[in-house]
N, C-alpha and C positions, 0 to 999 in steps of 0.2 A: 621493553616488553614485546611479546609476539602475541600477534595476533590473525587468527584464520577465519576468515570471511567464504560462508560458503552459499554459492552463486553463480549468475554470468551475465545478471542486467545492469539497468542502470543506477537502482538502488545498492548495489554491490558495489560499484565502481565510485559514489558518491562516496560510500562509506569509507572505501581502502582509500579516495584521495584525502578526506580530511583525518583519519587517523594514521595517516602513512608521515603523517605532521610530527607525530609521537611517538610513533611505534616501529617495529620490526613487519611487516602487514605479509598474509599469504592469500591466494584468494586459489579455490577449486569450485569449477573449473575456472572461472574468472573470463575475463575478454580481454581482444584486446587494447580499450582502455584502462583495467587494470592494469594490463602489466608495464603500463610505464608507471606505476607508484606502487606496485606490490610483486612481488612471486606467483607466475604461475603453476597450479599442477593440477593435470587431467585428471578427470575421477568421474565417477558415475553416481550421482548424487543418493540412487534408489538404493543401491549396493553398501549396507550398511556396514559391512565388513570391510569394506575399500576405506571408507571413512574414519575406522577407527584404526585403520596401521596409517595411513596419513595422520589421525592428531597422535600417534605413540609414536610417529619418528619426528616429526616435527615441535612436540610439547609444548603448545602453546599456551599462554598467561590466559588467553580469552576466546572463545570462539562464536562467533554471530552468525547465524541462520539465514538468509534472505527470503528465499521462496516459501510459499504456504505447503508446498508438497509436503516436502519433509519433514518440517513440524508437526503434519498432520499425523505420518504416519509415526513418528515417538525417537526423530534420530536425538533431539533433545536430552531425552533420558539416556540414550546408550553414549552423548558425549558430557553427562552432566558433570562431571569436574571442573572442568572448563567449561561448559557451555551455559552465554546467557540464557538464553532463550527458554520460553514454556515448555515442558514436558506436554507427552500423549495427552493428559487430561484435561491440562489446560490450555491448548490447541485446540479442543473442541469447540471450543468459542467462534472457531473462525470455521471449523471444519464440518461443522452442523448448525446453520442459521437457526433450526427449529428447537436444538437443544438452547440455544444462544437466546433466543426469545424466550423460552419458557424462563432461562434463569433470567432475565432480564423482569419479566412479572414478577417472582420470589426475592427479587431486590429490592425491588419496587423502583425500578429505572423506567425513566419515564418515556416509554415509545409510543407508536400507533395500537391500534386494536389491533389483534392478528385472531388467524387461529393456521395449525400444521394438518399438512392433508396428504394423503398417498390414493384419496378415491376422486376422482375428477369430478362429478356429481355436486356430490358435498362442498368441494371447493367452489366450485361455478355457481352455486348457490349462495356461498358466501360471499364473492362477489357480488352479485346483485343487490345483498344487501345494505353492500358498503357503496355500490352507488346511487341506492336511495336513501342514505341515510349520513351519507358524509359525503366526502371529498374524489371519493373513486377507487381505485385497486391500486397496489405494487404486487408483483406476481414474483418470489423470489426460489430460486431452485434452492434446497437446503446446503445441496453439498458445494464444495470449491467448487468455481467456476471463472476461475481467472478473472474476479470483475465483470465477465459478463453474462451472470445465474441471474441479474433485474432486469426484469420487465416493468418499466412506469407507463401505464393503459391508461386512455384516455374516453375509454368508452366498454361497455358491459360488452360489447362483440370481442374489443383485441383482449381484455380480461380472458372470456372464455377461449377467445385462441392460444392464450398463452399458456393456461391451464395445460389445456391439451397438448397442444407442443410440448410441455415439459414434461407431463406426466406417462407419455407415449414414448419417451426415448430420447427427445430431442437434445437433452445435454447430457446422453449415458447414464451411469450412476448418480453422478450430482443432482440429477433433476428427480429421483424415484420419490423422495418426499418434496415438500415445498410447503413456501410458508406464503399464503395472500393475507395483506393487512393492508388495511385504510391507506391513502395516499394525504402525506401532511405538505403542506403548501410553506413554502419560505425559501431560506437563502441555507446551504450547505457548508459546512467546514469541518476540517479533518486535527484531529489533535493526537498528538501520538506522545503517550506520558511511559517515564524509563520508571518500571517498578521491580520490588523486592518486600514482596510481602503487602504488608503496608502502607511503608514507605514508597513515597512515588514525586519527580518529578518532572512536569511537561515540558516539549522542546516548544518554538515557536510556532501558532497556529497556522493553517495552510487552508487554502481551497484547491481543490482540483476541477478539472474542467473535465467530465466525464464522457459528453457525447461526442461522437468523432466529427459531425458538424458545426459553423458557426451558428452560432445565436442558440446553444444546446439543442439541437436539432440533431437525428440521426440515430443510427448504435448507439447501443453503451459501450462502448473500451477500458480499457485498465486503465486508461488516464492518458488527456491529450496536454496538459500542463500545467502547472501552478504557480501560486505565487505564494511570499510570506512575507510578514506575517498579514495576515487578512484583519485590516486593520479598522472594518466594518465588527469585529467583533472585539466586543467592549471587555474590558477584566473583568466586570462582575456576571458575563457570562462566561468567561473561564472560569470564574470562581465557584458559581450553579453548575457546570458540569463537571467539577472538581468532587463539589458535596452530592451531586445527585446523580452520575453517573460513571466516574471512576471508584468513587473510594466505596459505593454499594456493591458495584461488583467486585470490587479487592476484598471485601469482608465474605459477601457469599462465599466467595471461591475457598476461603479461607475455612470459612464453618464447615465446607465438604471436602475440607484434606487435601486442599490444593495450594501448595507451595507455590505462586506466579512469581519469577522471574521472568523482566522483559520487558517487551513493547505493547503496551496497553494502546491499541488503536482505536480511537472513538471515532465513528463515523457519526457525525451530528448534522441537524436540523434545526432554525430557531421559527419556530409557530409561536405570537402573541405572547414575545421574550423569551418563552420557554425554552431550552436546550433540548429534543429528543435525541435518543440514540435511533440510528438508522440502524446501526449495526456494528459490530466488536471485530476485529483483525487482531493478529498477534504477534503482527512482523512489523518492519517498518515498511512503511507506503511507498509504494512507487505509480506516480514519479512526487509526491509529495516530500520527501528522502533529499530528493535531488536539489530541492531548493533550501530545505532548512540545513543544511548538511553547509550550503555556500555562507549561512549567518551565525556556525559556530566559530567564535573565536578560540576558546581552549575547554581542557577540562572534559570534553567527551568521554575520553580512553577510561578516565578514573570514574565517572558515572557507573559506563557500563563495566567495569571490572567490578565495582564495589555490591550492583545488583548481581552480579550473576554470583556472588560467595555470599549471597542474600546479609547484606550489609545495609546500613541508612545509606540512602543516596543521594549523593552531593548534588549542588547547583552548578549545570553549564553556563559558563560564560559565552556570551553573545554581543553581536555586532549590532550596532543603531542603522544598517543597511537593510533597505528589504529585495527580498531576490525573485528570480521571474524564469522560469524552465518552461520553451518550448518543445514538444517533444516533436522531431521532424517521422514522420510513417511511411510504410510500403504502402501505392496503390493498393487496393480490395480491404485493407484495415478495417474493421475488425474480422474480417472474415477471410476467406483461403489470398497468399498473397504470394507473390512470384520473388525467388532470391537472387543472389551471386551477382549481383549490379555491381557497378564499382562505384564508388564515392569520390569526391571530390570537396576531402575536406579541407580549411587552413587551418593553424595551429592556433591554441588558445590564446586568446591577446589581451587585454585590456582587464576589464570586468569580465571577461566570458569565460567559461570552463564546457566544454564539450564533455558530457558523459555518454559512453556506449551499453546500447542496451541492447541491438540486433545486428551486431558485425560479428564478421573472421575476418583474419587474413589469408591470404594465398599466396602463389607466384605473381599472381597477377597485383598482388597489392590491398589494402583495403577493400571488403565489399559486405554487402545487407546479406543478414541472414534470419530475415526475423520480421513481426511486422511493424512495431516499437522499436526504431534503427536508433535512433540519437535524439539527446536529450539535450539541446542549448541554454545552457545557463546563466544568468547574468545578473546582477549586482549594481544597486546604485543609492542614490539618500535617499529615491522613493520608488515605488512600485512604480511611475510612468517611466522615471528616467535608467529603470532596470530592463522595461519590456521592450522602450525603444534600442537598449544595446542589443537584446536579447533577439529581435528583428532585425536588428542591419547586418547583423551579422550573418544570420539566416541566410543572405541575399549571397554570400559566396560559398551557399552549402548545396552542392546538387548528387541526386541520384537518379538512374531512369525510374519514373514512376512516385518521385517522391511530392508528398504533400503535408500540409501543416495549416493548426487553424491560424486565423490572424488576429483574433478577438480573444487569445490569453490575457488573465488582470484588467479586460477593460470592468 
């Protein structure tokens, strides 16, 4: 079978190295760690017409999505023969927080209180209420914001700062609406289930490590590492988030003419046992991707083919190892960061798999193009003795500027 993966981080190159196991694998534009396990070809992701003479000369069995752009805007629909992924409509999930919460009330999935605001007033208002009367704010921009549209306030002043930053311009279009809802206190996990209609079945659970400092201090970023499976979360809260926040929203979507194929991304929270939804994605996670991706044994390729021709879909087979990705970053991370460094990587050894999320190559060799450069991988019978490979190896990875937390999986 062939298959085109389209992307250039490290959730792309996770994916072309475990199906490049199966398949025929192509990746546009790709990196270059795909292309030592798939095909490269240049393309311009926005350019929907480049996209569709790449899958009409190429005619791929299956095609996967990576980034939230393009989903957003409906390449989905113009590749849907082949392609898993959600169409326009059902990308809104991930492409409007505010649409995402309302259907989330109409399911009856169980999140924070919120309300959606475009008048700063109103909003700053309704913070104050939420921190007199609960837990405190999350201040979220509606639109995609690469992971980092959340604000978690700790106090009714950075609430109204953030209001105002977002609502004034500060994250472009993505911030003109927003959603403030109650802030819920517990431990976070990510579960990302391959569905086709109704049918749906989950990969292994994950946590990621959101803030760019240790001890979750700092920015928020796209994700500084994870682990899997997060083995603090028990089956019968996979189970509870199975009946009370996948399969409600597979039905809503379903009663408003929405065909979901794809990656059902649940961002979850457990408050006093409970699973909330944090929030819906619609792609696979990065860097959450990059660890469960190392504990598939087989069976992936026919999953997702089976959902994207909206079929029942089978069960992945899986390894009794759990895995541990640290993601190494550019100085300034999350915010402006300086390129073209050269790296000094070794080659994958052991348990380890190096995935690329922010290189090129040049004349010069390998170098960072990005702020999210490499994602170190690693594998072992438990979470300690996967982060310990996943750290020593670290220790022969250098870039000018490069840093990494040290407190992934503790």
């Amino acid at each position: 079978m062939r298959v085109l993966i389209l992307g250039s981080g490290g959730r792309e190159h996770a994916l072309a190295w475990q199906l490049s196991k199966s398949a025929d694998v192509h990746c546009a534009p790709g990196n270059p760690g795909t292309a030592k396990v798939s095909t490269n070809h240049t393309i311009n992701l926005g350019d929907h017409l480049q996209l569709v003479e790449l899958a009409n000369r190429l005619r791929p069995d299956l095609i996967i999505i990576g980034p939230e752009d393009p989903l957003i805007t409906g390449v989905a629909d113009v590749l849907r023969t082949a392609g898993f992924d959600p169409g326009k409509a059902g990308a809104s999930l991930e492409g409007s927080k505010a649409y995402s919460k309302t259907l989330m009330a109409k399911a009856g999935v169980p999140t924070a209180r919120f309300r959606n605001f475009t008048d700063p007033q109103q909003a700053q208002e309704f913070a104050r209420t939420l921190f007199a009367t609960g837990n405190g704010a999350v201040v979220k921009a509606s639109g995609a914001a690469l992971g980092k549209g959340v604000m978690v306030t700790d106090s009714v002043e950075e609430a109204i700062e953030a209001i105002r930053w977002m609502l004034s311009g500060g994250l472009g279009e993505s911030g003109k609406e927003i959603v403030v809802e109650e802030r819920l206190l517990g431990r976070e996990f990510s579960l990302l289930t391959i569905c086709s209609g109704m049918s749906f079945v989950s990969l292994p659970v994950a946590q990621d490590h959101k803030r760019v400092g240790e001890g979750d201090v700092g920015a928020n970023t796209g994700g500084m590492g994870t682990f899997a499976p997060a083995d603090w979360v028990s089956p019968d809260t996979v189970r509870q988030t199975h009946e009370r926040v996948v399969a409600p929203m597979l039905q809503r979507l379903n009663q408003d003419g929405i065909d979901y194929r794809g990656v059902l991304f649940s961002g979850l929270l457990v408050q006093d046992g409970i699973p909330y939804c944090l929030e819906y994605n619609v792609r696979f996670g990065d860097p959450e991707t990059q660890s469960i991706m190392r504990l598939v044994k087989s069976g992936l390729l026919e999953c997702l083919t089976s959902a994207a021709r909206g079929e029942a879909v089978p069960k992945v087979s899986l390894s009794d190892d759990s895995a541990v990705t640290v993601i190494a970053a550019s100085a300034g991370y999350p915010g402006e960061v300086k390129k073209d460094f050269p790296i000094s990587l070794p080659s994958d050894s052991g348990n380890v798999v190096v995935f690329h999320s922010g290189t090129r190559e040049s004349h010069a060799g390998l170098q960072t193009a990005g702020g999210r450069v490499l994602g170190v991988s690693a594998t072992g019978p438990t979470v300690a003795a996967a982060r310990d490979e996943a750290y020593e190896f670290l220790k022969h990875v250098s870039f000018e500027g490069m840093f990494y937390r040290h407190d992934i999986a503790r």
